[in-house]
C-alpha positions as CSV (number, residue, x, y, z in Angstrom):
1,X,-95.2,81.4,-2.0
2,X,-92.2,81.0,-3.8
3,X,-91.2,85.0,-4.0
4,X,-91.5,84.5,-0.4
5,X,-89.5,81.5,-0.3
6,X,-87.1,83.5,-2.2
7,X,-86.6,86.7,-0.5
8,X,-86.4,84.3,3.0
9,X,-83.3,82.8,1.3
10,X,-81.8,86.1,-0.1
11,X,-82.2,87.9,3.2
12,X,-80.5,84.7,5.1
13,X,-77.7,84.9,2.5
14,X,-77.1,88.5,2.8
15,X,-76.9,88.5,6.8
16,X,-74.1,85.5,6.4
17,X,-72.1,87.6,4.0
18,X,-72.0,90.5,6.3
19,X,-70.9,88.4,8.7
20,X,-68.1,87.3,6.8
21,X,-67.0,90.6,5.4
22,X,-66.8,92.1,9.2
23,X,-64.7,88.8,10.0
24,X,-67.7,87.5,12.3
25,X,-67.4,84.2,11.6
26,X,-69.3,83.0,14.4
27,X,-72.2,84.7,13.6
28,X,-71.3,83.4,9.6
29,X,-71.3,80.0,10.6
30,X,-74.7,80.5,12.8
31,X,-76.3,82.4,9.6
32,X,-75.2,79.5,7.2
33,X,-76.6,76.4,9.1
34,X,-79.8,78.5,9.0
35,X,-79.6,78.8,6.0
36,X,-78.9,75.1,4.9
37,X,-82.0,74.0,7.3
38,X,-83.7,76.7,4.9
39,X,-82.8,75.7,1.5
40,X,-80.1,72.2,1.5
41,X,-80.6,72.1,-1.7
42,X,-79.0,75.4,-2.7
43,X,-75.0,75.5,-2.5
44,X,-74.6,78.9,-1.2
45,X,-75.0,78.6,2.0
46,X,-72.7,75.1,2.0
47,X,-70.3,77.8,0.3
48,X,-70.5,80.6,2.6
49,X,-70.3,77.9,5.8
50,X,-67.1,76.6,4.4
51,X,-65.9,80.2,3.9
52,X,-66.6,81.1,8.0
53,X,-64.8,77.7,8.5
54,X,-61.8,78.1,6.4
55,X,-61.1,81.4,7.7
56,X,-61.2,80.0,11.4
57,X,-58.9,77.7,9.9
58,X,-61.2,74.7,10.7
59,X,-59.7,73.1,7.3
60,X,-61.4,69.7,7.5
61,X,-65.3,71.0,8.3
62,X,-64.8,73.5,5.3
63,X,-63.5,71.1,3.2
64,X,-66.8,69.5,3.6
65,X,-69.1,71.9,3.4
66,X,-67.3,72.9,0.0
67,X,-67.4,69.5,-1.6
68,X,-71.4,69.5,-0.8
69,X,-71.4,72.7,-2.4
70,X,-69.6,71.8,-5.7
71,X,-71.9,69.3,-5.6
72,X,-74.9,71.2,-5.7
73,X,-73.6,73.3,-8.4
74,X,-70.9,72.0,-10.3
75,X,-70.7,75.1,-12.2
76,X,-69.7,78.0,-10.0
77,X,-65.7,78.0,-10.1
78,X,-65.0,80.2,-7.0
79,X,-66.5,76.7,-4.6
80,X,-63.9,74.6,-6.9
81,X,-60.8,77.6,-5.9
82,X,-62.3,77.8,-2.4
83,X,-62.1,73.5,-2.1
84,X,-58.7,73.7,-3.5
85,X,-57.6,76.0,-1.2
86,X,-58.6,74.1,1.6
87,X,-57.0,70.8,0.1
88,X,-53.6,72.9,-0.1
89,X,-54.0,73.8,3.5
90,X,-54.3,70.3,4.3
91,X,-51.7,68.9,2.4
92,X,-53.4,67.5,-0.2
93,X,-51.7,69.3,-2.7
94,X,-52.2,66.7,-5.3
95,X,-56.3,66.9,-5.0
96,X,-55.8,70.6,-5.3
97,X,-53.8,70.5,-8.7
98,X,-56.9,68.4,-9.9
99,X,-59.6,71.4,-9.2
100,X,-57.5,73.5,-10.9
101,X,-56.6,72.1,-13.9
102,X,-60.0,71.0,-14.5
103,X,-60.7,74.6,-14.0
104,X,-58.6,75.1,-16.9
105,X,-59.5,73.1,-19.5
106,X,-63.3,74.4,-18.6
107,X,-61.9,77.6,-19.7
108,X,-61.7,77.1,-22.7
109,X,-65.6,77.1,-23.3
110,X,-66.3,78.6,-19.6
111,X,-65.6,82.9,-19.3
112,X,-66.7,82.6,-15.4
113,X,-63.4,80.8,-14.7
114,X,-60.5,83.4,-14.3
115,X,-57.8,81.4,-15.9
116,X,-54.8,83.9,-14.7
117,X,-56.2,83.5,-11.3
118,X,-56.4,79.5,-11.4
119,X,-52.4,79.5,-13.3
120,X,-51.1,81.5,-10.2
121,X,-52.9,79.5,-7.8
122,X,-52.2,76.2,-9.3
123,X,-47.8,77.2,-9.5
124,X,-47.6,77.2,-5.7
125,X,-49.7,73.5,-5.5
126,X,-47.2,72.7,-8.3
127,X,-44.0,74.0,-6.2
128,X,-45.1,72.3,-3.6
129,X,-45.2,69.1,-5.7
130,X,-41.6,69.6,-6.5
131,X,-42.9,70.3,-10.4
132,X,-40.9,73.4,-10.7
133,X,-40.6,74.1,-15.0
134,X,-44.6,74.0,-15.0
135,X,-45.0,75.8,-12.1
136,X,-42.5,78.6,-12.8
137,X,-44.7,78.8,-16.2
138,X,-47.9,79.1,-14.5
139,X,-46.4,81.8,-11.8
140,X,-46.0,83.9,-14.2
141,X,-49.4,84.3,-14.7
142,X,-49.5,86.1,-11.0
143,X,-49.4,89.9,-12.6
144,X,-52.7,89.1,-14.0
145,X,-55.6,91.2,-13.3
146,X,-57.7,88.2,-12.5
147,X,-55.7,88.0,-9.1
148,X,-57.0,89.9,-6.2
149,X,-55.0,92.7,-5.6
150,X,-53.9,91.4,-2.6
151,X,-52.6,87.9,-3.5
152,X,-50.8,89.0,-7.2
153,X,-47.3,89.1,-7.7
154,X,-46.5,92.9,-7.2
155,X,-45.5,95.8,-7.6
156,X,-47.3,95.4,-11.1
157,X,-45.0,97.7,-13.2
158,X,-45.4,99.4,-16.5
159,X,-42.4,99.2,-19.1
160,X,-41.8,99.9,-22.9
161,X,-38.9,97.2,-22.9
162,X,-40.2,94.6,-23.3
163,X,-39.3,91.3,-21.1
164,X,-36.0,89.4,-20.9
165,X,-36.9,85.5,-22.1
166,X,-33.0,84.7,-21.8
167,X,-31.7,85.8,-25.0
168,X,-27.7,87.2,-24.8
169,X,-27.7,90.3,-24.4
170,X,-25.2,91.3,-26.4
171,X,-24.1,94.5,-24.9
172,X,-27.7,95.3,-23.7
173,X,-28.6,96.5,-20.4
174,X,-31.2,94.5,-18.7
175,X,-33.0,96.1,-15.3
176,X,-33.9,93.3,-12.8
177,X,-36.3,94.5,-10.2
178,X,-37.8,93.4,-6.8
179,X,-41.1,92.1,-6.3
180,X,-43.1,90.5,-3.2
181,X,-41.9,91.1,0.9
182,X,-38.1,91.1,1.8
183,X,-38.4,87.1,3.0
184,X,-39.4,86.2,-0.7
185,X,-36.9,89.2,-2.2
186,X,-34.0,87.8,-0.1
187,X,-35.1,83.8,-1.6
188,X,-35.4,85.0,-5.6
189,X,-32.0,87.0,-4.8
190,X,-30.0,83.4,-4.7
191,X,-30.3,83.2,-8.0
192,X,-28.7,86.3,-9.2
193,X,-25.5,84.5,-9.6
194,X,-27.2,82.0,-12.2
195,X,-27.6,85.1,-13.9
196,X,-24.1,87.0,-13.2
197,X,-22.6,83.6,-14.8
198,X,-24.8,83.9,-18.0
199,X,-24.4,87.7,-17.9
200,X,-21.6,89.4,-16.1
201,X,-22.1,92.8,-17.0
202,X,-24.8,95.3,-18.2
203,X,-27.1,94.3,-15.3
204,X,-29.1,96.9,-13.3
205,X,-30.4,95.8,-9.9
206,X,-33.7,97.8,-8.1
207,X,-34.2,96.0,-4.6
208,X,-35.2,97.3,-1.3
209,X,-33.6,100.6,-0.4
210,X,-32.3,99.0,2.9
211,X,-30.2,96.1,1.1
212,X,-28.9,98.7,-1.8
213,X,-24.9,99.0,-0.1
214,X,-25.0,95.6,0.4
215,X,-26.4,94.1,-2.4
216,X,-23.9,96.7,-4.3
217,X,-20.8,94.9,-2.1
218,X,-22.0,91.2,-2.6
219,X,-22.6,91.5,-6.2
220,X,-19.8,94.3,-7.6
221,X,-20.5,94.0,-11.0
222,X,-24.1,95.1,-10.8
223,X,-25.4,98.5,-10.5
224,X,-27.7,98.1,-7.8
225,X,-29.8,100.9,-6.7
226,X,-33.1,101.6,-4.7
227,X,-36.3,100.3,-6.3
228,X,-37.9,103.2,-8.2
229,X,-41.2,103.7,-10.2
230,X,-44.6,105.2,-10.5
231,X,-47.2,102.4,-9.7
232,X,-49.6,104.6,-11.5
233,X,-48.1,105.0,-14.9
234,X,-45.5,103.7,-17.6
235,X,-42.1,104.3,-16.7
236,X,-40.7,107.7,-18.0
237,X,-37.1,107.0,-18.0
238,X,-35.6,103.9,-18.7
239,X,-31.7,103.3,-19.0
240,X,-32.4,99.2,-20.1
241,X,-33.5,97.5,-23.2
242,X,-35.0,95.0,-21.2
243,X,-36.1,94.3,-17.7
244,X,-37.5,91.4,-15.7
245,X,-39.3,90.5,-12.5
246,X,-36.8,88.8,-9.8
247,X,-38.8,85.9,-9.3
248,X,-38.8,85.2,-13.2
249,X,-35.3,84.1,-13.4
250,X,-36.0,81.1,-11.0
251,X,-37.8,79.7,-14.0
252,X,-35.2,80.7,-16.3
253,X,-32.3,78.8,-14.3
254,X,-34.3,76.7,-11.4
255,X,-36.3,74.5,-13.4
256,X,-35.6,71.1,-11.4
257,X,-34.7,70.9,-7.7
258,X,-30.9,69.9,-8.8
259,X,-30.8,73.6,-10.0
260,X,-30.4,74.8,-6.4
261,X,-27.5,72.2,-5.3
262,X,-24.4,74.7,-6.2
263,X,-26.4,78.0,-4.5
264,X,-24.2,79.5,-1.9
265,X,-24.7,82.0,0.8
266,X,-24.7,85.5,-1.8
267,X,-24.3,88.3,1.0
268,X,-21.0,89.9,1.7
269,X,-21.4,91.8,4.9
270,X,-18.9,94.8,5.8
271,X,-15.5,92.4,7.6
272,X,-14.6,95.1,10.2
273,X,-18.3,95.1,11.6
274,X,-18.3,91.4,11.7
275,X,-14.9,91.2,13.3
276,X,-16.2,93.7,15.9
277,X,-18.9,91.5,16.7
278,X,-17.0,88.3,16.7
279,X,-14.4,90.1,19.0
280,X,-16.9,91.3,21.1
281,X,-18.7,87.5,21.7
282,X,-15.1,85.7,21.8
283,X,-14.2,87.9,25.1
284,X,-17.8,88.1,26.9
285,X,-18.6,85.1,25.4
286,X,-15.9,82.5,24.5
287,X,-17.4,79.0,25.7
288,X,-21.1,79.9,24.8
289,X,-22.5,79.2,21.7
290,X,-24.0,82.3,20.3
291,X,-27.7,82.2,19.2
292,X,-29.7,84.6,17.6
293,X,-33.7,84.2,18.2
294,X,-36.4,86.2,16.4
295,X,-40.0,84.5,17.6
296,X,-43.1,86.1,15.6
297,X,-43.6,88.3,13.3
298,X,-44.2,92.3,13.5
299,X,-48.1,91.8,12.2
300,X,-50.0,89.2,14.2
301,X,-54.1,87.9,13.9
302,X,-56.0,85.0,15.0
303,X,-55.0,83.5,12.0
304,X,-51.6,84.3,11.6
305,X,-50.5,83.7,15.9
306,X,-50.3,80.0,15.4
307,X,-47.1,80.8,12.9
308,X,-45.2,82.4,15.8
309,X,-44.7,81.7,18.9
310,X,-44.4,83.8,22.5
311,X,-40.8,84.7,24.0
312,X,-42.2,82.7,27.4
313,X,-42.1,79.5,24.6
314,X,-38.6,79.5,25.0
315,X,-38.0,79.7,28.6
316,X,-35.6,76.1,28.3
317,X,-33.6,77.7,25.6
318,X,-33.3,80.9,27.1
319,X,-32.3,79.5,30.4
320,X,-29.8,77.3,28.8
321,X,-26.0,78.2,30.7
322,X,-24.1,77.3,27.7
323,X,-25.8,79.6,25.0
324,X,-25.4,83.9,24.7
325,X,-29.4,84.6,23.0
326,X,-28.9,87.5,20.8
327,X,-32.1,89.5,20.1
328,X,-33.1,89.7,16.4
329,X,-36.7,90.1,16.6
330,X,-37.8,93.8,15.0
331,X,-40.2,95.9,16.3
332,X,-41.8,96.7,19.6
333,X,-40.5,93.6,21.7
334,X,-38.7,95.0,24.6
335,X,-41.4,94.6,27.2
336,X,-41.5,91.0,26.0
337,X,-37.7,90.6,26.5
338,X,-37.7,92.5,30.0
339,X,-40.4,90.5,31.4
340,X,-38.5,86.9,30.1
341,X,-35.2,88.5,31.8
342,X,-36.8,89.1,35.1
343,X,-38.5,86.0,35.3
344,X,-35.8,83.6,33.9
345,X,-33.2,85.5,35.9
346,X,-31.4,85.6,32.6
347,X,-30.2,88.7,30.2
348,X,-30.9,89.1,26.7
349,X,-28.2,90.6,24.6
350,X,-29.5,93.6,22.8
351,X,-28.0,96.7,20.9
352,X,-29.9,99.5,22.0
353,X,-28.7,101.7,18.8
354,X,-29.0,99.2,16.4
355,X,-32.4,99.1,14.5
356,X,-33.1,95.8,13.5
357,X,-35.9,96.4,10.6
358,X,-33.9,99.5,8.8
359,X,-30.0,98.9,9.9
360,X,-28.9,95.6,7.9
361,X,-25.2,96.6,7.6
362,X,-25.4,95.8,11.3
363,X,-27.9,93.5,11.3
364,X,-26.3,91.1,8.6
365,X,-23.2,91.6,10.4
366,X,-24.3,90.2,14.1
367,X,-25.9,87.4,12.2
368,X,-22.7,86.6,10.0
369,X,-21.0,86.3,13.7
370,X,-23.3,84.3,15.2
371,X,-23.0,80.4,15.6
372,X,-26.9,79.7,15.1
373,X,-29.8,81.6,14.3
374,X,-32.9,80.4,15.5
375,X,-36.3,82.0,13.8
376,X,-40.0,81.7,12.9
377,X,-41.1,82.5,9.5
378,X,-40.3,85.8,8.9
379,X,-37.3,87.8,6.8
380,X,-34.7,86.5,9.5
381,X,-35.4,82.9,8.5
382,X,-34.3,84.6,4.5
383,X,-31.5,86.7,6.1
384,X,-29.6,83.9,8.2
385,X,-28.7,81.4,5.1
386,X,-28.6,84.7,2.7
387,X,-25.4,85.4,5.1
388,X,-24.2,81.5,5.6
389,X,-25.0,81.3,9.2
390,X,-26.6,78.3,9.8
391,X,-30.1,78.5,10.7
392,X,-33.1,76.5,12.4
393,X,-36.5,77.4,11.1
394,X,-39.9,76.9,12.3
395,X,-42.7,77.6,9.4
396,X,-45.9,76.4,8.5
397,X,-46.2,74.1,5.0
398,X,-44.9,76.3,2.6
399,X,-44.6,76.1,-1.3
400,X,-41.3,77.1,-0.4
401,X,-40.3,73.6,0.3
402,X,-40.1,73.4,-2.9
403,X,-41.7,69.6,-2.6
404,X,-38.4,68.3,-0.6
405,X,-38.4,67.9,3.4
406,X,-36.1,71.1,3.8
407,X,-35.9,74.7,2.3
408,X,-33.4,74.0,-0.2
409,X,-32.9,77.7,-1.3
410,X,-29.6,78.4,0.3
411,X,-27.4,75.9,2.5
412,X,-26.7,75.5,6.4
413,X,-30.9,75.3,6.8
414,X,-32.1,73.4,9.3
415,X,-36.1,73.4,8.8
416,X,-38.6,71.8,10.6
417,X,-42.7,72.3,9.2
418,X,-45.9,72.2,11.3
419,X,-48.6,69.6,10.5
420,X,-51.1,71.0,8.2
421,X,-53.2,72.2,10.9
422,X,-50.3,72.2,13.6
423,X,-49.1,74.7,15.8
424,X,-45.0,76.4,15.2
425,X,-45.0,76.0,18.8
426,X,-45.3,72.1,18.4
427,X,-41.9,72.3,16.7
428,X,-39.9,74.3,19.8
429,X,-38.1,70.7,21.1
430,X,-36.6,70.2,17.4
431,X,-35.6,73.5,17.8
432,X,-34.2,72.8,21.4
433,X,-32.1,69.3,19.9
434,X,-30.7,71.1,16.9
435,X,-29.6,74.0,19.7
436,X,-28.0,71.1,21.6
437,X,-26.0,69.8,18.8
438,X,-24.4,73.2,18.1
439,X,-23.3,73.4,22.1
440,X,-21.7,69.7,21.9
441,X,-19.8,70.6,18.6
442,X,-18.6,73.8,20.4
443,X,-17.3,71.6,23.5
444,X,-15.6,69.2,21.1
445,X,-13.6,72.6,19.7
């Protein structure tokens, strides 16, 4: 009877996590309930109902359904991780840092608990907390192999010099290289000139191959050249005696929030491309206050569509008579715009030869010209302050708040954040009044 009961139970279990690995979460959540009418004693279906919830973002439900399973089975660390997780998303950031650091201290006698795993997830809990020297420390921990692939820090490179710690250099040459997307590339990059003040020379640069000229021009004294290594081997030239990850100098000079109060706008667009644009905006344009608008991202998924919002969201913007709209979103978007001209009765202004995800000599140049940028959560919303244009973002809760109100990476940031479980959309009419205050400064010119 109770092989029976047993196989009943594994077969139940097996059918829900098929579910969830093809993203059925439907069908995941059906599975589970059956499986807690089965069996309520037994935590894994509690767990794998709070999984199908989480990843249909239905925070609150999940958060239940893991707290009955950790109760069930105190043991298992992946229900504490997935009930911190769900905490973070809903704010409660402090509850969060409690799972994990109990985590850690029960690894000290526990080897289920994946202690690189919990540091690295615990840092972002901590920087949203506005505890930056402990969460810096624990960030580091984000090369380790106890991360998913597709969460760690990366590229995970492979050096014989060893890492910089801060030491002078004394005539050495130390290699800082890129790691993450462009957004968080663009965010570390503000604090190259904590660096350049410490170190002025001997400093070798590897970032994205499209920001190489212009990373060369803003910082002069730095050979900067496009990221290159084998991700599959140690590197087998290396013109540095030491080398560090971009992200790790935060914790070397950006240990409080006061750290970031003298950071200032670190790219130097080329001046004749700027002036062109500037010329070209003061003659079509001159009583209109020029704003730049990028709306989603270029990868969108149930998950991820409540980040962005549609072009039709901003009819009343883009109807506005007393603003230009510059297009800055990347990617396949012209349909989009041409349907929003037609209907609006409006025109969008647009560069047919510039390429807005490859070109950012021209791309940083519009932006440095423009009065406003407007943006979603994507590179743009990195790009605009990286260049001193002021700029209005819209973005989910973020560790990148750094546990203030704003994003207080760069200056001239105007950012507003969703509820926990809000929508970016929710946040278009601060958008809208921040746009308006831009137009009444320009008619007070």
């Amino acid at each position: 009877m109770r092989e029976r009961f047993d196989v009943t139970r594994l077969l139940l279990l097996l059918e829900s996590n098929l579910a969830l690995a093809k993203g059925d979460n439907d069908i995941a959540v059906k599975v589970a309930l059956e499986l807690i009418k089965f069996d309520p004693t037994w935590s894994g279906g509690f767990n794998n109902l709070g999984t199908a919830l989480s990843d249909m973002s239905m925070y609150e439900p999940a958060g239940v359904a893991f707290d009955t399973a950790l109760k069930l089975d105190p043991s298992n660390p992946d229900t504490a991780v997935n009930l911190a997780y769900v905490h973070a998303k809903l704010g409660r950031h402090k509850e969060a840092v409690a799972l994990y650091e109990d985590l850690l201290k029960r690894s000290l006698t526990d080897a289920k608990v994946k202690t690189g795993a919990i540091k690295f997830f615990l840092s972002f809990e901590q920087l949203q907390l506005g505890n930056l020297a402990d969460a810096w420390q624990n960030y580091e921990a984000g090369f380790s192999p106890d991360v998913r692939a597709a969460s760690r820090r990366n590229p995970a490179r492979q050096f014989k010099a060893p890492q910089w710690q801060g030491e002078p250099l004394g005539g050495r040459r130390l290699l800082v290289w890129r790691e993450q997307g462009l957004g968080d590339e663009l965010m570390f990059l503000s604090a190259m000139p904590n660096l350049l003040e410490q170190e002025p020379s001997n400093i070798i640069l590897e970032c994205d191959s499209r920001l190489v000229n212009i990373l060369q021009r803003s910082f002069p004294n730095v050979a900067v050249r496009q990221q290159n290594y084998n991700p599959s081997s140690m590197q087998s030239k290396e013109d540095y005696e030491y080398q560090v990850p971009l992200a790790t100098l935060l914790g070397l000079y950006r240990k409080d929030i006061s750290d970031f109060s003298n950071s200032k706008p670190y790219i130097v667009p080329l001046q004749k491309d700027v002036d062109e644009v500037a010329k070209y905006f003061k003659k079509s344009f001159s009583s209109k206050v020029n704003v730049g608008i990028c709306w989603r991202s270029g990868t969108l998924n149930l998950t991820r569509n409540k980040n962005y919002t549609n072009l039709s969201d901003w009819a009343e913007l883009l109807s506005n008579p007393n603003v230009n709209i510059i297009n800055l979103q990347y990617g396949d978007c012209e349909s989009e715009i041409q349907a929003a001209e037609k209907t609006l009765g409006i025109r969008i202004h647009r560069w047919p030869d510039l390429d807005l995800k490859n070109d950012f000599e021209g791309v940083f140049a519009v932006m440095k010209a423009l009065d406003v940028i407007v943006t979603v959560g994507t590179a743009v919303s990195a790009m605009g302050p990286a260049v001193g244009t002021p700029t209005i973002r819209l973005s989910p809760p973020s560790w990148s708040c750094l546990g203030t109100d704003g994003w207080p990476w760069l200056p001239n940031v105007h950012q507003y954040w969703t509820e926990p479980e809000g929508s970016v959309g929710d946040l278009i009419p601060l958008a809208l009044a921040k746009v308006n205050e831009f137009i009444e400064e320009k008619r007070s010119e």
